[in-house]
C-alpha positions as CSV (number, residue, x, y, z in Angstrom):
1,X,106.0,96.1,65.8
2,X,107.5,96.4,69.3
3,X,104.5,98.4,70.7
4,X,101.7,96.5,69.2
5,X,103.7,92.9,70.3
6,X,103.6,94.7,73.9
7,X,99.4,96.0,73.6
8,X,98.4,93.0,71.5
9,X,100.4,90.4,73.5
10,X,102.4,91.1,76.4
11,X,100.0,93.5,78.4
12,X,96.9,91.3,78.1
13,X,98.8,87.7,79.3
14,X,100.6,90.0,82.2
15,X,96.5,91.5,83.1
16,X,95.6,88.0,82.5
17,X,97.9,86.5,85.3
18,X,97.5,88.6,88.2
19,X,95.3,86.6,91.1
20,X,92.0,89.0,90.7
21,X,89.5,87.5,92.9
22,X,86.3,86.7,91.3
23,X,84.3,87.8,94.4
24,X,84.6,90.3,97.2
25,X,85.7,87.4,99.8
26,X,88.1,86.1,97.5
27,X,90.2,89.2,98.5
28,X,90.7,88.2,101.8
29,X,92.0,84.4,100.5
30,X,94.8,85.8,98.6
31,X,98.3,85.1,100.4
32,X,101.7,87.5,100.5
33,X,103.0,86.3,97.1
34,X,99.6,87.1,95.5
35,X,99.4,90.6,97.2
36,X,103.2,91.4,96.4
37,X,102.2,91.0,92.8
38,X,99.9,93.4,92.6
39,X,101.9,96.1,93.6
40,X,103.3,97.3,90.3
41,X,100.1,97.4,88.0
42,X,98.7,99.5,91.5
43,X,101.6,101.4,91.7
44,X,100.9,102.3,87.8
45,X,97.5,103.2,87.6
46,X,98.3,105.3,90.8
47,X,101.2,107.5,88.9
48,X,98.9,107.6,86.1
49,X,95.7,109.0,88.3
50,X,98.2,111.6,89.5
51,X,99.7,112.7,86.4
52,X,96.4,113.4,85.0
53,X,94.9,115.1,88.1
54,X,97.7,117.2,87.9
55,X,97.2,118.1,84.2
56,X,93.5,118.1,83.5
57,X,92.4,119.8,87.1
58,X,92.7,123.7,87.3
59,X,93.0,123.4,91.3
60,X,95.5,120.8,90.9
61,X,98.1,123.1,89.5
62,X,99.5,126.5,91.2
63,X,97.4,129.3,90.1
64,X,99.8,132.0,88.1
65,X,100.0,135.4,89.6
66,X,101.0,137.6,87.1
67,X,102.6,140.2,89.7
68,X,106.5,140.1,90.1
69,X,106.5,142.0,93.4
70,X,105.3,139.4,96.0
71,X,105.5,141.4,99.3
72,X,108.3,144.1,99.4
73,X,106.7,147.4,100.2
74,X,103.4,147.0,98.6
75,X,101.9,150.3,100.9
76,X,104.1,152.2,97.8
77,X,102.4,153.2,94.2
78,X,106.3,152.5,93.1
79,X,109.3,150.9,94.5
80,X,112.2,152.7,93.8
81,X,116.0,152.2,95.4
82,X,118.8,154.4,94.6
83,X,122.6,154.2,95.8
84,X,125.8,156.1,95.5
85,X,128.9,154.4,94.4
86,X,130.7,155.2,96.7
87,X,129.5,153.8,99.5
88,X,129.5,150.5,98.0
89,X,133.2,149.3,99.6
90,X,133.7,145.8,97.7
91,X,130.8,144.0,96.4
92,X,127.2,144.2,96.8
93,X,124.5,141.5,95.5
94,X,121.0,143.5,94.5
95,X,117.9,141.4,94.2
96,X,115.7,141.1,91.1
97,X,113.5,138.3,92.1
98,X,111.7,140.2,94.4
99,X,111.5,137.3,97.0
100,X,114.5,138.7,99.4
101,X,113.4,138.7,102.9
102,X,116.8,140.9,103.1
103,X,115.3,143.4,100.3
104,X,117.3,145.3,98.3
105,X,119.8,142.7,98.8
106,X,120.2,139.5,97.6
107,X,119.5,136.8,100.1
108,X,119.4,133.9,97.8
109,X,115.5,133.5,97.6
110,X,115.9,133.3,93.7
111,X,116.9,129.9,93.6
112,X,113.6,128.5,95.3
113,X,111.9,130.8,93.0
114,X,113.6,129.5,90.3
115,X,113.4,125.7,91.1
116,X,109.2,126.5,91.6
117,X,108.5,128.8,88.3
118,X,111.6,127.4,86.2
119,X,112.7,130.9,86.1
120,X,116.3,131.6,85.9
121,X,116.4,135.1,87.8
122,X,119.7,136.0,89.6
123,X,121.1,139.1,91.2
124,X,122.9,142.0,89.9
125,X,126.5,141.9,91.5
126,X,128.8,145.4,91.5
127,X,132.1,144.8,92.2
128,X,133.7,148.6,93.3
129,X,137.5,148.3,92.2
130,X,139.7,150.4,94.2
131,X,142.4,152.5,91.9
């Protein structure tokens, strides 16, 4: 009831009001108050032009890379770490985003990478208790 009241009714008087000039000149006669109208149903149709660029164009949206390992050490077939115990003294933060500039260790990187891929990748953290 609500919806068709707003597409049988509400939307076509609202269309039906707005000062669209009949002829090209006609734009250039319309004053501030006629312009400021406008602004919303522009501002609409703009969003909406966006929205669907962005989800019917291919070269609108990031292209996925299927690769985890972005940069770090890519001249190696494998990239493996190792590291004793005991020279950990405290607490050490690994990386397992692969985006540390600081590699092995966590930098914080993961949290753009999350907030782009909607990932929720975090480090490993080993705490070395002291008996």
């Amino acid at each position: 009831m609500v919806v068709g009241h707003l597409v049988k009714v509400t939307l076509p008087n609202y269309l039906a009001g707005l000062p669209i000039p009949d002829t090209f000149t006609g734009w250039f006669k319309l004053g501030i108050k006629d312009w400021l109208s406008l602004i919303p149903p522009t501002a609409a149709v703009a969003g909406l032009t966006y929205v669907g660029y962005l989800a019917f164009c291919p070269h609108g949206r990031p292209k996925p890379d299927g690769r985890v390992n972005p940069c770090v050490r890519k001249d190696n077939p494998k990239v493996v770490d190792s590291f004793d115990v005991e020279d950990i003294t405290e607490k050490v933060c690994f990386c397992r985003c692969w985006r540390s500039k600081n590699w092995p260790y966590c930098d914080g990187a993961h949290g753009k990478h999350n907030k782009e891929t909607g990932d929720n990748v975090g480090p490993v953290v080993v705490n070395v208790k002291k008996a």
